[in-house]
Each structure stands twice: as C-alpha cells, then as structure tokens.
DRENPA-978789 format. One record per residue (C-alpha): residue in three letters; z, x, y. Coordinates in steps of 0.2 Angstrom, whole numbers, padded with zeros to 4 digits, always signed. Layout:
# residues N
ALAZXY;...
This chain:
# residues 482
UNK-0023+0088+0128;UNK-0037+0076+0123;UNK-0038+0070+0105;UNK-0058+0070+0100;UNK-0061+0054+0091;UNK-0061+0055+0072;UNK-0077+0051+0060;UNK-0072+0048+0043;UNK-0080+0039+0028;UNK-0070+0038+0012;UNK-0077+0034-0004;UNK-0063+0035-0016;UNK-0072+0030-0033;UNK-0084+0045-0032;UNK-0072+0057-0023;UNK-0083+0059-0009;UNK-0077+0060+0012;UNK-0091+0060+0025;UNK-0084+0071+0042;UNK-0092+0071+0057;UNK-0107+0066+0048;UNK-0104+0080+0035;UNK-0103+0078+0016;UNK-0091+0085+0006;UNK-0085+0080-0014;UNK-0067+0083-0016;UNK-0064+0096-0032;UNK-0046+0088-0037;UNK-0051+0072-0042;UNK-0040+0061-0030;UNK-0043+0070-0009;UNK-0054+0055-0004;UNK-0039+0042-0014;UNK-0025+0051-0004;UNK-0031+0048+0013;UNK-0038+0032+0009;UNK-0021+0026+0003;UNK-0012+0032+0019;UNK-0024+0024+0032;UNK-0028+0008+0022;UNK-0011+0006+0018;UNK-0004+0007+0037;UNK+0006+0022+0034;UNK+0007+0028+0051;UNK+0024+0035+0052;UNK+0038+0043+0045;UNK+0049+0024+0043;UNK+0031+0018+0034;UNK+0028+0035+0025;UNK+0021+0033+0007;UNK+0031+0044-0006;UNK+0023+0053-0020;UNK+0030+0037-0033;UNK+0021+0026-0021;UNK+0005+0036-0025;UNK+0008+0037-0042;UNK+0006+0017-0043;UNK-0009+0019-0029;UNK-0021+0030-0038;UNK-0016+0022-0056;UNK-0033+0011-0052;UNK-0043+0028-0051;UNK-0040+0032-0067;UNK-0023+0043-0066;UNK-0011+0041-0081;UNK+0004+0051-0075;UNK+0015+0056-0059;UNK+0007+0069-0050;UNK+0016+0088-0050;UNK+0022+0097-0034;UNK+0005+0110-0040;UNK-0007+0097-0039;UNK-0001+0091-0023;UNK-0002+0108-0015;UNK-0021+0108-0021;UNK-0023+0091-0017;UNK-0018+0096+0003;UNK-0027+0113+0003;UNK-0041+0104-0003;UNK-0042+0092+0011;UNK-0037+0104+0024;UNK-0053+0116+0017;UNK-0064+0103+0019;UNK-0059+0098+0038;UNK-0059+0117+0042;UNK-0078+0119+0036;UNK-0083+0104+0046;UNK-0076+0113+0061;UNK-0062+0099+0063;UNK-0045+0106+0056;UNK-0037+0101+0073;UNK-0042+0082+0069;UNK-0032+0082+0053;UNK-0018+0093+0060;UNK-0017+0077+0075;UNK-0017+0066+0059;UNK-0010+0072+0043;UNK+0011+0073+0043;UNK+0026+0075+0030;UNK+0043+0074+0031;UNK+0051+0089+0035;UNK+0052+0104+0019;UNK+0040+0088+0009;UNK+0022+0097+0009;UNK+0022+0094-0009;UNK+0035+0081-0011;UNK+0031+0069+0001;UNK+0032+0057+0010;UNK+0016+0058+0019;UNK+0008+0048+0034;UNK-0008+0050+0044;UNK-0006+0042+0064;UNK-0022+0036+0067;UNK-0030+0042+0085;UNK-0038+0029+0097;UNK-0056+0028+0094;UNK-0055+0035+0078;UNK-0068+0025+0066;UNK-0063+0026+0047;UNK-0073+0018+0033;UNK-0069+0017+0016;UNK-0080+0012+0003;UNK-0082+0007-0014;UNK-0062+0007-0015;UNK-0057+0005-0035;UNK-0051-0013-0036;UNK-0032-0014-0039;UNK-0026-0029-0047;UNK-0011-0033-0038;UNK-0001-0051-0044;UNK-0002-0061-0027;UNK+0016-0067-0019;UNK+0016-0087-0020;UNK+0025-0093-0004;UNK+0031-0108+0001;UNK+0023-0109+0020;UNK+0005-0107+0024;UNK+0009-0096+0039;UNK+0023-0086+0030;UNK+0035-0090+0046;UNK+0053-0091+0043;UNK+0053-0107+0053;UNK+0044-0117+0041;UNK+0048-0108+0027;UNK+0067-0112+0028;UNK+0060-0130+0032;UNK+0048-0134+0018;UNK+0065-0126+0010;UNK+0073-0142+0014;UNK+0062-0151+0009;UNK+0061-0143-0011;UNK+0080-0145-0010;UNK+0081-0164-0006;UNK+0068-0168-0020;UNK+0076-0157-0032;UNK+0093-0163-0029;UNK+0086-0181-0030;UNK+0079-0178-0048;UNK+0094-0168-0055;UNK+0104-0186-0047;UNK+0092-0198-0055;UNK+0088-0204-0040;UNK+0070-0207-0047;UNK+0063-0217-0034;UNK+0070-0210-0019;UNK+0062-0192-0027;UNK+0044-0201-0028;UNK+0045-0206-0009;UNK+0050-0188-0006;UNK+0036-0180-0015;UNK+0023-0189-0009;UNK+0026-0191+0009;UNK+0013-0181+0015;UNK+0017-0177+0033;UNK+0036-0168+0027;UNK+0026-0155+0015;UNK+0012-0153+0031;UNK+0010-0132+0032;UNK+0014-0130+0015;UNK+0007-0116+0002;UNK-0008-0120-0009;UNK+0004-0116-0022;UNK+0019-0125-0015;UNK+0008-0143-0014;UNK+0005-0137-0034;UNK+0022-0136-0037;UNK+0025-0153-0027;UNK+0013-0161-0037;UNK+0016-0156-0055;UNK+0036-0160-0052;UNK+0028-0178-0044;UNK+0021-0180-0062;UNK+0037-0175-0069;UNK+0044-0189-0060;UNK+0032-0201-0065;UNK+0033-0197-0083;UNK+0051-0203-0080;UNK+0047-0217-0076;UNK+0034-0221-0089;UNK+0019-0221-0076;UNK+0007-0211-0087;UNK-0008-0216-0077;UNK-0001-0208-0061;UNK+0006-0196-0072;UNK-0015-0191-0077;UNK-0022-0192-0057;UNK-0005-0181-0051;UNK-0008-0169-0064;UNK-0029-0167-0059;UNK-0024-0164-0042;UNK-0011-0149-0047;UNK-0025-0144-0059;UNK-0037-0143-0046;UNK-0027-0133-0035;UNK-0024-0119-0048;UNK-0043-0118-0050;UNK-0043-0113-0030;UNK-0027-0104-0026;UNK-0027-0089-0038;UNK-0008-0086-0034;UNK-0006-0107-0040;UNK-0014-0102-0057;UNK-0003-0086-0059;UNK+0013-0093-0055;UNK+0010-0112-0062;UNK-0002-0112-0075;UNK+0010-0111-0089;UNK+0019-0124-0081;UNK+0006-0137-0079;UNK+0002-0132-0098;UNK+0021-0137-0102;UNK+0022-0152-0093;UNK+0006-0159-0100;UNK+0012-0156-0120;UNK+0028-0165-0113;UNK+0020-0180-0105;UNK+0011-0182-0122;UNK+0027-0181-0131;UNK+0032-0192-0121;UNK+0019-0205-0122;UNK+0020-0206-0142;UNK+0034-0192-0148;UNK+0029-0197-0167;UNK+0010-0200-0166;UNK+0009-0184-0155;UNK+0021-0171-0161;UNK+0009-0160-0173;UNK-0003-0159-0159;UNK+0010-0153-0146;UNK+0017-0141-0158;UNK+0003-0134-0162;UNK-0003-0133-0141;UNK+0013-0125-0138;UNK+0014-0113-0153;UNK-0002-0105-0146;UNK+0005-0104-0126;UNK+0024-0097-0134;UNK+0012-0083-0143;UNK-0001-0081-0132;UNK+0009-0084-0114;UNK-0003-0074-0103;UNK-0020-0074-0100;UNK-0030-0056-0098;UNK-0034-0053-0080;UNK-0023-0069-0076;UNK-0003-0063-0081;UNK+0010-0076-0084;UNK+0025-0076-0071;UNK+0041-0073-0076;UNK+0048-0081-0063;UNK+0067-0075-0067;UNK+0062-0060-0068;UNK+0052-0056-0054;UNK+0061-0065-0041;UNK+0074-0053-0042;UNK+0065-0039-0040;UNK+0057-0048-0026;UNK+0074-0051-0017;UNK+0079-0032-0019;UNK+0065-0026-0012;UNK+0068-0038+0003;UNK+0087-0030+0004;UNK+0079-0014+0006;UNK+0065-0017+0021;UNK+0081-0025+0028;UNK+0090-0007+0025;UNK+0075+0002+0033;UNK+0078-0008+0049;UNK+0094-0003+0047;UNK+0090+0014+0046;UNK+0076+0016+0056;UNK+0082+0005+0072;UNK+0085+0021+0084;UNK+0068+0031+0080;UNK+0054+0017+0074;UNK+0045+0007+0087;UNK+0047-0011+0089;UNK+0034-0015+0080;UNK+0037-0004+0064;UNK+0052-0014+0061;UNK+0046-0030+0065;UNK+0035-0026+0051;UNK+0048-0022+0039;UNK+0055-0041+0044;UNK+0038-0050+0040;UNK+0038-0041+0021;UNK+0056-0045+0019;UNK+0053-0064+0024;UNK+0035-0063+0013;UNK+0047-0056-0001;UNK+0062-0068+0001;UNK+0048-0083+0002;UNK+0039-0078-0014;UNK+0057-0076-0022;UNK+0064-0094-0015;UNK+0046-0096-0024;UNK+0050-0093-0040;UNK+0069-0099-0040;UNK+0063-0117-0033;UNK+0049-0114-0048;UNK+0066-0113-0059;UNK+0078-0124-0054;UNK+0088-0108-0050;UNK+0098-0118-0036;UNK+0109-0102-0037;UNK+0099-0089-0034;UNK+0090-0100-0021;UNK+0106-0102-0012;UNK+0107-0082-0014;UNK+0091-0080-0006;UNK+0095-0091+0011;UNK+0109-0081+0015;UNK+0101-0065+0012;UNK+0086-0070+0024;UNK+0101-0077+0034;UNK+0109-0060+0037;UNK+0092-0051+0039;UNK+0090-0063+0055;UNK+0109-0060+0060;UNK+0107-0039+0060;UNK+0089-0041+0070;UNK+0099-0050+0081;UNK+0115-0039+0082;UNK+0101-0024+0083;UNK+0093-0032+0097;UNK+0077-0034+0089;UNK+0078-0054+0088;UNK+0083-0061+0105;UNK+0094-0076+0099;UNK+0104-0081+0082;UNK+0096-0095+0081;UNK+0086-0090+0067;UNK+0100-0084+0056;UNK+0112-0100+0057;UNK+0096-0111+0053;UNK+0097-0102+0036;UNK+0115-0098+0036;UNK+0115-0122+0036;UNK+0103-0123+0023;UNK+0111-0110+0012;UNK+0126-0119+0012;UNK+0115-0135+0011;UNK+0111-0126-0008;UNK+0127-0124-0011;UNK+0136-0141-0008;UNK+0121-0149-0012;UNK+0122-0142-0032;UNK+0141-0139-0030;UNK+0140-0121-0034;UNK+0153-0107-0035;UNK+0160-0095-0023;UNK+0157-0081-0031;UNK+0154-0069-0021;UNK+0163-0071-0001;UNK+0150-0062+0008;UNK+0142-0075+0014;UNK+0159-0078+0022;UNK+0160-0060+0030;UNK+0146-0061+0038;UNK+0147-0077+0045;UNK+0164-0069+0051;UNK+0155-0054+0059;UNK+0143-0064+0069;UNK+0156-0076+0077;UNK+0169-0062+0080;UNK+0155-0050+0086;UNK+0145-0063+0099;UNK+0151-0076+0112;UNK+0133-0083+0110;UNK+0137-0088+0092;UNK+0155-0095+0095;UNK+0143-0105+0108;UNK+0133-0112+0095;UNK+0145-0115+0080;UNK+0156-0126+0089;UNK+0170-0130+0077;UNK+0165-0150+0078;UNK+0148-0147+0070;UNK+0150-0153+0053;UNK+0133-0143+0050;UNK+0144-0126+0048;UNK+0160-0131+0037;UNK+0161-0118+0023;UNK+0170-0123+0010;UNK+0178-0138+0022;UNK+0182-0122+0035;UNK+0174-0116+0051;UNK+0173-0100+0057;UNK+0182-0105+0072;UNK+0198-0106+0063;UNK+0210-0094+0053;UNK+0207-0104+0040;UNK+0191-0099+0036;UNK+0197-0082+0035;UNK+0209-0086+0025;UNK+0200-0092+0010;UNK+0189-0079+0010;UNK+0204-0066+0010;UNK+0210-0079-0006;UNK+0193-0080-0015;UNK+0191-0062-0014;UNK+0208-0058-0021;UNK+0200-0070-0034;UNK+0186-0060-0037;UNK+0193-0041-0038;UNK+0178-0034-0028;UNK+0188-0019-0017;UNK+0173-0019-0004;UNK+0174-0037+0000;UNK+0192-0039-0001;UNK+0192-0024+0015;UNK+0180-0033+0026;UNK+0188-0051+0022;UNK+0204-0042+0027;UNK+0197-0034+0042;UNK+0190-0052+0049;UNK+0206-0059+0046;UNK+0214-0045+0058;UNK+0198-0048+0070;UNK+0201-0067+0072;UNK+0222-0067+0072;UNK+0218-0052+0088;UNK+0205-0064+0096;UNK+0212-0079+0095;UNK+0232-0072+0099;UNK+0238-0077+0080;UNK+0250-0063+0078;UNK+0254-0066+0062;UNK+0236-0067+0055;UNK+0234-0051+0064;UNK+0247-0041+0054;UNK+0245-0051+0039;UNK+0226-0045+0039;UNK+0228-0027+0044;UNK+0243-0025+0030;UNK+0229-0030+0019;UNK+0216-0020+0025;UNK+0230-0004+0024;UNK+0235-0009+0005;UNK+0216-0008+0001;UNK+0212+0005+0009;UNK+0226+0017+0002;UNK+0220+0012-0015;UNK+0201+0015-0012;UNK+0200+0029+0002;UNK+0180+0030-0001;UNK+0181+0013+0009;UNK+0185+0020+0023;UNK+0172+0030+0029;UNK+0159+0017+0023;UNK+0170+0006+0035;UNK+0168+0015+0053;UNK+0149+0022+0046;UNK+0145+0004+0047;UNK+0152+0003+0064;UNK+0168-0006+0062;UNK+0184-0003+0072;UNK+0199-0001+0060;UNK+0219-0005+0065;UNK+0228+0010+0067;UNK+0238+0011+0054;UNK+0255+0012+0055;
C-alpha cells in the first residue's frame, strides 16, 4: 500500500498545525509542541522513542511548569488524532504516530517519518540548552583520543615542572591542528599559566588576549572557560605584585566567588557535570546493547556518536580540572564502547578500542594512579580471550599494552586482577576476574590456573547466587561445577 505523502506545518509557540493545507489550533495547549518534539528531535523508533520525562524537559520552554499526567496525555493524542480525522488524513498519522506497547498515555512515543513527507516547524520556542565543549573539531574518536595525547603530555609536563618542554608543547601548532575552539582556549590560557611560571608577564598579556578572543566567538569557550580566564588573570596579577595587588584581587574575586555565573551565560561546574556526562554516555552504550538485534545499523551508530560527543565533552571538563583520574576513567569507558561495537559486529576491527585502551593506561602511568577498580583489566581479558584478531594485535613484546608491568597474554595478568580485586571486595568483579583466570589457564593449557580460577569463581558464586544469572545473561559460559 502506498503511503500518500505528508504536509505538515507546526508552529509550536502559537499552538497551531497546518494539514494538507488546513488550519487547525490545538485546544490543549501543547499538540503542535508534541509532534514538533518527536520529528525535530529524530524520534523515529522505538530504540530513539522520547518518554514522557523527556517531554517534560521538552516543552519546559513553552511555558509547562510540571510533569504532564496520564489525562492530559490521552487529550493530548485525541486531540491530535481529531484534528487529522477532520482534514481527511487519519491514515497519515496512524502510518506515523507510535507507542510502546500498553504506553498510549505513558509513553514513549515516536513518529516514522514517510518518504516525501515535508514538515515545517516554525517559530519553535528557543530552548537554552548549555552547549557540549569538545576536544575535536570533528567530534571523531580518532582525533579525539589524539588531541587527548596531546592535553596529557602537557599536563604531565607542568604537574613535573618540566616548564619549558610544556611551552614547546603548547604552542606547537601543527600537534593541536583539528582542535575545538574551546580546546585552543583551554591550550592557551594553560600557556599563560606557563608563562606566568616563568615570569614572562608580557607573553602572559598577548596569550591571555588570544584565549579572551576566542570566548567572545565560541559560546561553549565562554560557558566552560570564562571563570577560568577570570581566575587565572587575578593570579597572574598576584603574581606580578602579591603586596601592591592583593586588595584589588580580593576584591575581583570576592565578586566572581559571589557572583559565579552570568544570566543567560551559566558557569560550569565541570566536576559536576562531567559525571553526569560520562553516565549518560554508559547508557547510549546500554542501549546498543539492548537494542543490537532490533535497531537498524544506523540507529545504533547513532547511539555511538552521542556516547563519544558525551565522553569528549566529559574528558572536557576533567582535562579542564586536572582530574587525571576521571580522565583515565573516561578512556577506558570509550575504550569498551569501541570493544562491544566491535564484539556486536557493528565496528569491523578493535582497532579503535585498543588506541584508547594505550592511552588510558597512558593516564594512569603517566600520573601514577591507583587500581581501584579491575575492570579495565576484565575487559581487556574479554577481548583477548574472546578474538584471535586481538591476540593478533596485542602481541606480548609491545610494551604499549603492559598493565601494571603485565600483558594480557600472560597468566599473570590475570592474576593480579584476581589479587586486586580480592583487594577491593567488589563480588561482581571478583567473579569475572575469576572467570578470565579459568578462560586463559583452559586456552593456554595451564591446568592449574584453570582450577585455581574456576574454585574462585564456585566460592563466589555460592556466596552471591544473584551473580550467576547476571553471568550467562551477559553471555558467559560458566565451569561446570563440581
């Protein structure tokens, strides 16, 4: 059957939809905001549906205070559906409009846009969303995780005092070429950070200019730096003169400590934020996850590029902070992301995931931080246990992929994360690192690993049964106990 094309013109600010050339004015309050939300927001399916708390933030802009009830959605949709039966076109919305199954009033909701269909929307209400900083012009992962490098070899230089090898870093032009607006802002201001280190207050004024100039043209610069760039200015001139200046710095920072944020232009908290970033990113990686056997390629290529424009705008924030753990967090996360595309045969090769598998560990050696967690090690495990392309690629004589001075082609690797998370008491991680040790010792004929893992895994296991199930849901293949 052959799906007329559809004519529609929303106008969600005066509540007004234009069918086939027919005018209608919605009677509760938000119709033309509902649809203009699904089809401008690329809700085309049920692995992109909008939820009802997703439209409760959506139409916040048109003026509506609280959550929307289960009523006012059922008058919501009868409303719309009246107004396509009077324009003689119900079948066009019934081809369109969908809901999860039992959610007519609940949610979530999607409209599947026709070929040929030609939709308007005008005079939307502006929404004034915080822009995502990111490192990359582009966005992609590839230079991403290397202008990544980059802000870790310059931080690491300064936090060593290695002052001058930091300047030649920062202001080598052609290793920060694809960078953000905001990352050369962020360069710059920790170049005048530099120089005020080394006394070199007129460099310190011209670096300073540039970064100010580049807030004034990159709105997601000013948002994310302009507190900053006020700090490191009342600095510098403590610097300068720290008895002569000190009233006039005190009183320039008692304003910015009282009056952090500008109106229409919020101050970052960068902590903050970036955590909430780096969940969201965890859950479009679920969603893949989920979602890998019904959405279509693209769908879930789509759920990729807003984890990586999440993690970027996190790594962001971190790099922002000199939050060289939470960096380091953030590498592997995007690191496992690339490894489950990969194991879900979305992403053709690992190629992607071990890049930012070395340059989380690059994190870690570099600032010499903790083990405190061992997933990092697990799923390392996983994807050299589980692919003979990746035993391929990490071979053991590449000093790139040492963790903790071990390599996954050895027991030992296994080993210390089976230690380290006896360490750490988490029951979860203790059964994978157990599991691995059992998956190696049977692959590589080390008998005694074997058992020793499996005895593990049984001790842990009998102790917390709910790990179990959440085992073989995840697709693992348990010893037989016994």
């Amino acid at each position: 059957m052959q799906i007329t094309p559809l004519d529609l013109i929303l106008e969600p600010a005066t509540n007004r939809l234009v069918i086939y050339g027919r005018t209608f004015h919605g009677h509760r309050r938000w119709e033309a905001a509902v649809l203009a939300t699904l089809i401008a927001g690329n809700h085309a399916c049920a692995a992109t549906a909008c939820g009802a708390a997703q439209f409760d933030v959506r139409l916040a802009p048109y003026g509506q205070t609280r959550p929307l009830t289960r009523k006012q959605w059922s008058l919501i949709w009868q409303s719309i559906r009246s107004m396509y039966e009077e324009a003689g076109s119900a079948d066009a919305l019934a081809s369109r409009l969908f809901h999860a199954p039992r959610g007519a009033t609940v949610g979530p909701w999607w409209w599947s846009a026709q070929g040929g269909d030609s939709v308007a929307i005008e005079g939307a209400a502006a929404v004034a969303e915080t822009p995502l900083p990111q490192l990359a012009a582009d966005g992609t992962a590839t230079t991403t995780a290397a202008l990544c490098r980059q802000v870790l070899m310059c931080q690491s230089f300064i936090s060593e005092g290695q002052l001058n090898t930091a300047m030649d870093a920062l202001v080598d032009q052609s290793a920060w070429n694809g960078a953000a607006p905001e990352l050369h802002a962020l360069r710059l201001i920790r170049l005048a950070e530099v120089q005020a280190l080394r006394r070199d207050f007129n460099g310190v004024e011209k670096t300073l200019e540039q970064a100010r100039h580049l807030l004034g043209a990159s709105q997601a610069a000013a948002i994310h730096l302009d507190g900053y760039l006020s700090l490191v200015r009342q600095r510098v001139a403590y610097a300068r003169d720290p008895v002569g200046a000190c009233e006039k710095v005190l009183s320039a920072l008692t304003v910015q400590i009282h009056h952090p944020a500008r109106v229409g232009q919020p101050g970052v908290d960068n902590h903050v934020r970036g955590l909430a970033l780096n969940l969201a990113a965890l859950c479009e990686r679920r969603l893949i996850e989920r979602h890998v056997t019904q959405a279509a390629r693209p769908v879930l290529e789509a759920h990729a590029r807003r984890a990586m424009r999440y993690w970027s705008a996190a790594l962001f924030g971190f790099c922002a902070n000199n939050q060289n753990a939470l960096a380091h967090n953030v590498c592997s996360n995007v690191a496992y992301m690339f490894q489950r595309l990969c194991e879900l045969d979305i992403s053709p090769t690992p190629d992607d995931a071990l890049a930012w598998y070395a340059l989380a560990q690059a994190w870690h050696n570099r600032f010499d931080l903790p083990d405190d967690t061992v997933w990092e090690y697990i799923f390392i495990g996983d994807f050299w246990l589980g692919r003979q392309d990746v035993r391929e690629r990490l071979r053991e004589d590449d000093a790139r992929f040492g963790w903790a001075g071990h390599h996954p082609a050895t027991m030992e690797f296994y080993f210390y994360a089976l230690g380290r998370a006896q360490e750490i008491g988490d029951p979860r991680q203790l059964a994978h690192a157990a599991l691995n040790v059992w998956r190696f010792g049977r692959l590589s004929g080390d008998a005694a690993g074997s058992n020793r893992g499996s005895q593990k895994l049984e001790a842990v296991l009998d102790e917390h049964p709910d790990l179990k199930p959440i085992l073989e849901a995840e697709g693992y293949v348990l010893p037989k106990s016994g």
